[in-house]
C-alpha positions in Angstrom: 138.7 137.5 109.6 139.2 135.1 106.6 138.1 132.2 108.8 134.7 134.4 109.9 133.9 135.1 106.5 135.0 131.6 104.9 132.0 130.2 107.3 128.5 130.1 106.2 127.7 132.2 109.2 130.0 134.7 108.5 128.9 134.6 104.4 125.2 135.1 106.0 126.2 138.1 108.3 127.6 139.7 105.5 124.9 139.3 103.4 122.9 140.8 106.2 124.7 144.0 106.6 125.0 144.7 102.6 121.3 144.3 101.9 120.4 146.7 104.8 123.3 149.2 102.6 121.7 148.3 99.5 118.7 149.0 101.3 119.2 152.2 102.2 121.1 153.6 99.6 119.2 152.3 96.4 115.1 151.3 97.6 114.2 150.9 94.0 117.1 148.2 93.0 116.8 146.5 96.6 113.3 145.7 95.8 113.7 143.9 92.9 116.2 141.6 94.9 113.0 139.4 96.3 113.0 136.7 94.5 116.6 135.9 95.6 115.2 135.4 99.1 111.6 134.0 97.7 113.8 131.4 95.7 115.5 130.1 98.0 112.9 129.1 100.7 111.3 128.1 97.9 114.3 125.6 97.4 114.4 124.5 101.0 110.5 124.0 101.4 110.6 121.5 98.2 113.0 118.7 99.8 111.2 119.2 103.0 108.0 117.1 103.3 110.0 113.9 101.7 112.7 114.5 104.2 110.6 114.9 107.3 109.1 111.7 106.0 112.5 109.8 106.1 113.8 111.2 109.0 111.0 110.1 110.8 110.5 106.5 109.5 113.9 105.7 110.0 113.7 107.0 113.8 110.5 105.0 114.5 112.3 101.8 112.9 115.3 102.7 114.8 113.5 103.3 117.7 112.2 99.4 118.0 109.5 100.0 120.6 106.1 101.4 119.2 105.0 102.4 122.5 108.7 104.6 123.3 107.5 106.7 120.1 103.9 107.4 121.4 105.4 108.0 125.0 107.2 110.7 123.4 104.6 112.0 121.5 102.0 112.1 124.4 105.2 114.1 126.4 105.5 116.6 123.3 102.0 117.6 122.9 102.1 118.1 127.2 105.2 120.1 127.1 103.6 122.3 123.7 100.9 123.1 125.8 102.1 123.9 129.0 104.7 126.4 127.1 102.6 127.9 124.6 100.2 128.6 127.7 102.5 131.0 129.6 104.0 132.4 126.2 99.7 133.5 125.4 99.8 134.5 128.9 102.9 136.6 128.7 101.4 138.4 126.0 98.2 139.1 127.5 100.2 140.7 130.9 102.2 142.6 129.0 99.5 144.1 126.9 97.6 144.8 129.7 100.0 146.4 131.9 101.8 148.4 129.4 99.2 149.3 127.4 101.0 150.3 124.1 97.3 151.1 122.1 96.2 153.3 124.7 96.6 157.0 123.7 96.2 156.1 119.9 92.4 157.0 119.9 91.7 155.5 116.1 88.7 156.6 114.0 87.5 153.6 112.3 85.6 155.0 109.5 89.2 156.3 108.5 90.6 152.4 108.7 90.9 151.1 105.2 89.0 147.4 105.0 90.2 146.5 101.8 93.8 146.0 102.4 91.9 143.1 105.1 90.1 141.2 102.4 92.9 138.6 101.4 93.6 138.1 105.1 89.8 137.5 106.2 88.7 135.3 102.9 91.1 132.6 104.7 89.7 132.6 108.8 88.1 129.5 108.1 90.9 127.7 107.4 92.0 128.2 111.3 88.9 128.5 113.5 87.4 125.4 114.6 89.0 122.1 116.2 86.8 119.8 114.0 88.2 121.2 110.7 91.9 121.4 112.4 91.6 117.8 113.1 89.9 117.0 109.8 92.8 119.0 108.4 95.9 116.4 109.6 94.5 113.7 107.3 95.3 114.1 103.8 93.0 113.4 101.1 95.5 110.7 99.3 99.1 109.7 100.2 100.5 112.2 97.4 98.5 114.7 98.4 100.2 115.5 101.5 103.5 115.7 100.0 102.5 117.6 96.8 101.0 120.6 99.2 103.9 120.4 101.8 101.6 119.7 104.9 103.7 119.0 107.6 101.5 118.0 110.0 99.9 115.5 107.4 103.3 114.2 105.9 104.2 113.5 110.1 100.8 111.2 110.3 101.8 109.5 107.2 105.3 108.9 108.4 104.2 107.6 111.7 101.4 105.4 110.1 104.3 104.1 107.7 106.8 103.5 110.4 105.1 101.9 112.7 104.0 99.2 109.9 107.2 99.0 108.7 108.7 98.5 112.3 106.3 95.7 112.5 107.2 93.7 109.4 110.7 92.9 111.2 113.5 91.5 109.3 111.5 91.5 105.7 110.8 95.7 106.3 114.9 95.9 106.6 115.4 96.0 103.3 113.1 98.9 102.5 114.1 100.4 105.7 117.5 100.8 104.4 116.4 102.6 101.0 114.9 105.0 102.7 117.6 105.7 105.0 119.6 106.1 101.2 117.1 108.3 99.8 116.9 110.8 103.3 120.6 110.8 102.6 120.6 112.4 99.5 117.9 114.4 100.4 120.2 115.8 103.0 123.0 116.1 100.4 120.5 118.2 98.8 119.8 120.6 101.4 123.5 121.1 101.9 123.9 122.3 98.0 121.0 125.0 99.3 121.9 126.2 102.1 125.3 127.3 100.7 123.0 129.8 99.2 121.5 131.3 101.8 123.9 134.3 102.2 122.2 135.2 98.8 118.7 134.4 99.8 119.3 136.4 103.0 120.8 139.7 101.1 117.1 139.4 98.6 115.6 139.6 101.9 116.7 142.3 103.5 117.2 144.8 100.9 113.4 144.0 100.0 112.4 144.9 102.9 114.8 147.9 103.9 114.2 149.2 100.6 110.4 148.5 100.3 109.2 149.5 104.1 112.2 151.8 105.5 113.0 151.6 109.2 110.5 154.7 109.3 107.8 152.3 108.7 108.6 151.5 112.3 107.4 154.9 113.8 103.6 154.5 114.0 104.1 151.7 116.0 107.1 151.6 117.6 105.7 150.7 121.1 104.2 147.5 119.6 107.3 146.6 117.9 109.6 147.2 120.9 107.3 145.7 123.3 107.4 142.6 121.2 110.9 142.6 121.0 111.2 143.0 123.9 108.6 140.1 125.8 110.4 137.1 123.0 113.7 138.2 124.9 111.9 137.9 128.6 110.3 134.4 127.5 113.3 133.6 126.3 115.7 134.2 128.7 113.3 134.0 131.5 111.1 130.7 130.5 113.2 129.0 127.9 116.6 129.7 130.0 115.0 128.3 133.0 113.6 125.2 131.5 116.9 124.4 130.0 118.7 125.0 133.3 116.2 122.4 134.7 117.3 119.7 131.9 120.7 120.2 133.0 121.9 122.4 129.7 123.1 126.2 128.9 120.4 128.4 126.8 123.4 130.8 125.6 125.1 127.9 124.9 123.0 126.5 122.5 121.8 129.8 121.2 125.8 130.3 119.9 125.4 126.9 118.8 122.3 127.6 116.3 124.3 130.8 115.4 123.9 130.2 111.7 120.5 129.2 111.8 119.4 131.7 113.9 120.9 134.4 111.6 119.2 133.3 108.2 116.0 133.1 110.1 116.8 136.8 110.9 117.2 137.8 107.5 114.6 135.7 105.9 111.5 135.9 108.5 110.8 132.3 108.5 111.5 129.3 110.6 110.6 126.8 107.8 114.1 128.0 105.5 116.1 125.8 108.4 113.9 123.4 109.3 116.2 120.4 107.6 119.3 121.8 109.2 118.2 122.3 112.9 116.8 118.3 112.9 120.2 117.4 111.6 121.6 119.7 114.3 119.9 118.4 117.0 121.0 114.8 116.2 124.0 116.1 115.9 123.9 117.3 120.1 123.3 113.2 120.9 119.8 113.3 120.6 118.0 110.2 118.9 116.6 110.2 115.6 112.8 109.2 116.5 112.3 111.7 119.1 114.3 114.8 117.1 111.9 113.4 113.9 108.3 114.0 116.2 109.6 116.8 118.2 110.3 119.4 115.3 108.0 118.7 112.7 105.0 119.0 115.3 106.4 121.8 117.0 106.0 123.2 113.8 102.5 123.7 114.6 101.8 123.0 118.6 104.8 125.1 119.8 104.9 128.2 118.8 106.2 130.6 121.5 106.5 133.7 119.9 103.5 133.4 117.7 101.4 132.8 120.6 102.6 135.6 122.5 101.8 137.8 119.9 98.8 136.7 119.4 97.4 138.2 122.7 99.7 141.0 122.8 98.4 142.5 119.5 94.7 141.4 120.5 94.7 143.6 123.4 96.6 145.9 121.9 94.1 146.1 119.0 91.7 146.6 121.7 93.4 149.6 123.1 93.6 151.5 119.6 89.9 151.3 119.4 89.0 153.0 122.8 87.6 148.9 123.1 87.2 148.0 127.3 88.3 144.9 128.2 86.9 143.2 131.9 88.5 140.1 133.2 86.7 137.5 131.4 87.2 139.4 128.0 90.8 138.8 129.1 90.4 135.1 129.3 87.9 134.5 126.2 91.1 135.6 124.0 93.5 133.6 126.1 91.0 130.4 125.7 90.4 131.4 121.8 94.3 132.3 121.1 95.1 128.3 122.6 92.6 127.0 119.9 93.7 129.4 116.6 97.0 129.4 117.2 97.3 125.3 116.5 96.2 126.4 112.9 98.7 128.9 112.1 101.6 126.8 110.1 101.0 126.6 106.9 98.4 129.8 106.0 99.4 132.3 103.8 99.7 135.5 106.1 99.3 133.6 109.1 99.6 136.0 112.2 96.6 138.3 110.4 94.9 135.4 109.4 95.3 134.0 112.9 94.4 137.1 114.7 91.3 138.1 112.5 89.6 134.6 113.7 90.5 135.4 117.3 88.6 139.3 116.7 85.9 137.2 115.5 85.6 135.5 118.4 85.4 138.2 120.4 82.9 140.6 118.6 83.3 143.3 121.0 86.7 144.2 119.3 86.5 145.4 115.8 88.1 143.4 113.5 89.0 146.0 110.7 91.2 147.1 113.9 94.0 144.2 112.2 94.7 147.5 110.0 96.8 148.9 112.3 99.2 145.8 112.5 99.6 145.2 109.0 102.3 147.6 108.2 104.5 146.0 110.8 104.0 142.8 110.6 106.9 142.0 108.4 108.8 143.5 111.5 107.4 141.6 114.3 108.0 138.2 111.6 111.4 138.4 112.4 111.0 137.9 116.2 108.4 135.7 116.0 110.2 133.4 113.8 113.3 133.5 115.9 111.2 133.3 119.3 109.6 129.7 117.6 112.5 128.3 116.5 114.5 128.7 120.0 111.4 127.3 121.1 111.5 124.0 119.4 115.0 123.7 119.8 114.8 123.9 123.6 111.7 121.7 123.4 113.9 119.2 121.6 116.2 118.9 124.4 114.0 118.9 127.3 112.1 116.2 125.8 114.8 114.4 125.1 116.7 114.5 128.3 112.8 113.7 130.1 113.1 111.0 128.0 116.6 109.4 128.6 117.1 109.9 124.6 119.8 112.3 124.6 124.1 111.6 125.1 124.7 114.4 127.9 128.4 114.0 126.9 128.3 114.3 123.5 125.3 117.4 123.6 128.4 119.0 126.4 131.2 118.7 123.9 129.2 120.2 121.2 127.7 123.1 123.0 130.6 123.8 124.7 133.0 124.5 121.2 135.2 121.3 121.2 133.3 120.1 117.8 133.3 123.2 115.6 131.6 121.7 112.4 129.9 124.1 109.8 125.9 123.2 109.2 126.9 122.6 105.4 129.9 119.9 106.7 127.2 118.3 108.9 124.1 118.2 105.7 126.9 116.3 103.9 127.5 114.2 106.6 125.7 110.5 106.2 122.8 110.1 108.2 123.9 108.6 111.9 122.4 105.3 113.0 119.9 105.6 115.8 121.6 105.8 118.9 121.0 105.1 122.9 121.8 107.4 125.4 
């Protein structure tokens, strides 16, 4: 018991189970807690973007060959598509064979509009492949970093690696500050996660205290059928592409353990992004591919999101007595591939995301997002889970398609024989690119 508890994943589980008691037993007190959760993504998300930018430069210097990092990229973006296409179509089967809305009957003039404003002011920012694309180039080289843009600070770093790759011998010495400075910055995310237990009990006493399980009740069937299609893809797809790669899903799943439970607590994916990349190098996998893998995945692969996308859409649909045929059905799969790109990084992103799919597709009312607001705090939690695992697993099938992962090292880690704790590995110095 002491050893469970003396371990950040045990501190975090903890944390878990008091804030849902807090919760319950004092709403008023639990939801001033926030900010302890707020605070401490906050803290993660501002050594972020300078990291990824490290990480990533170092991997493409390690990496030697220019045209091994675009290989890998090119692979990525085919596996992120491929994936996020059965995860939309997932969503759409389910919705349609289930049919959670139907039964609901919902009067529209009784649908408050106002409570959709902050959510619809911001469709722009996602609909359209022009201003996507437009959106990956920063306006200056500080600009990307001061906003946070992944995707933007991931161009950068590949524009600035590969030129520093090229320089040779007179780039070494720059080369090896930056491999200094990601250091510290890795130093510095070890300090913050050892806070996460606290972040994690702001969390979920907010949201116990604020929402109640009741909140659940309205739309339980959406919320369990949600649940329950991230656990299908998961097991189902997920489990059977890591089988093909040669690797155990469970196995890797206890091996993200911590991770996986401040995601749980917190709602978002971004609070562990620093961790998991230092995690996956940790399983054997080079730098360079680990550095392009998770940062775009960020905003190419998201499973969960995706799935949701179409399952509330139709669902959405059903509430409003709104017929679908066939090629309804296949406008919002086509749409959902396009908006769902855009989603990291807006504010409110799975409303924002779904109101520019409605508006795609005029025959379903838009104001119909009303339904799903309420949950959505809910369905966060599985959706941030479902794209995490996703990116994980992406990470190693890419990896082992590309011959850039040790099989004996990533066996002897998932299999319990190196039972490091994720702060001992963030204080760990930053391994030298490796070949499997």
């Amino acid at each position: 018991m002491k050893r469970l508890f003396g371990s950040l994943f045990g501190q975090v589980v903890a944390a878990l189970m008091i804030g849902i008691l807090v919760g319950r037993l004092w709403p008023d007190f639990a939801v001033t807690l926030k900010p302890l959760g707020d605070v401490f993504i906050k803290l993660i998300k501002m050594v972020v973007a300078p990291l990824v930018f490290g990480v990533v430069v170092h991997g493409i210097v390690g990496a030697g060959d220019l045209r091994k990092v675009g290989r890998v990229g090119l692979k990525s973006l085919i596996y992120f598509e491929v994936v996020t296409t059965i995860a939309l179509t997932l969503g759409l089967v389910l919705a349609y064979v289930v049919a959670p809305g139907h039964g609901m009957n919902v009067d529209l003039a009784t649908l408050d509009a106002k409570s959709l404003a902050s959510y619809t002011d911001r469709v722009g920012q996602v609909t359209g492949t022009v201003d996507f694309l437009m959106k990956l180039v920063p306006t200056t080289f500080v600009d990307a970093f001061a906003k946070g843009d992944i995707l933007q600070v991931l161009l950068l770093a590949l524009l600035f690696g590969s030129g520093l790759s090229l320089l040779g011998e007179r780039g070494k010495p720059l080369a090896d500050s930056l491999e200094r400075i990601t250091e510290v910055l890795f130093r510095i995310i070890g300090f913050i996660v050892r806070l996460a237990p606290l972040g994690v009990l702001g969390a979920v006493a907010f949201t116990v205290g604020k929402y109640g399980v009741g909140s659940l009740k309205q739309l339980s069937m959406l919320v369990v059928l949600f649940y329950a299609g991230v656990a299908l893809f998961v097991v189902l797809v997920l489990g059977g592409i890591m089988r093909l790669a040669g690797f155990s899903l469970f196995k890797l799943l206890v091996y993200l353990r911590e991770e996986l439970t401040v995601v749980a607590g917190t709602a978002s994916s971004d609070c562990v992004l620093p961790q998991v990349m230092r995690k996956m190098e940790r399983l054997g996998i080079k730098e360079s591919t680990v550095g392009l893998v998770i940062p775009t995945g960020y905003s190419f692969n998201l499973d969960a999101f995706s799935l949701y996308l179409t399952l509330a859409t139709v669902f959405i649909a059903q509430a409003t007595n709104t017929d679908l045929s066939f090629g309804h059905l296949m406008l919002i799969l086509g749409i959902a591939l396009l908006t769902s790109k855009g989603a990291h990084g807006v504010p409110g992103s799975a409303i924002v995301v779904l109101a520019a799919t409605l508006s795609a597709v005029p025959e379903i009312p838009v104001i119909g997002l009303v339904l799903v607001l309420s949950v959505d705090w809910f369905v966060g939690i599985a959706r941030a889970l479902g794209n995490l695992i996703g990116n994980c697993v992406a990470t190693v099938v890419i990896a082992a398609w590309e011959g850039d992962i040790d099989r004996a090292q990533a066996n002897r880690v998932l299999n319990g024989e190196d039972t490091t704790d994720t702060a001992e590995i963030l204080d760990a110095p930053v391994a030298e690119p490796h070949t499997a």
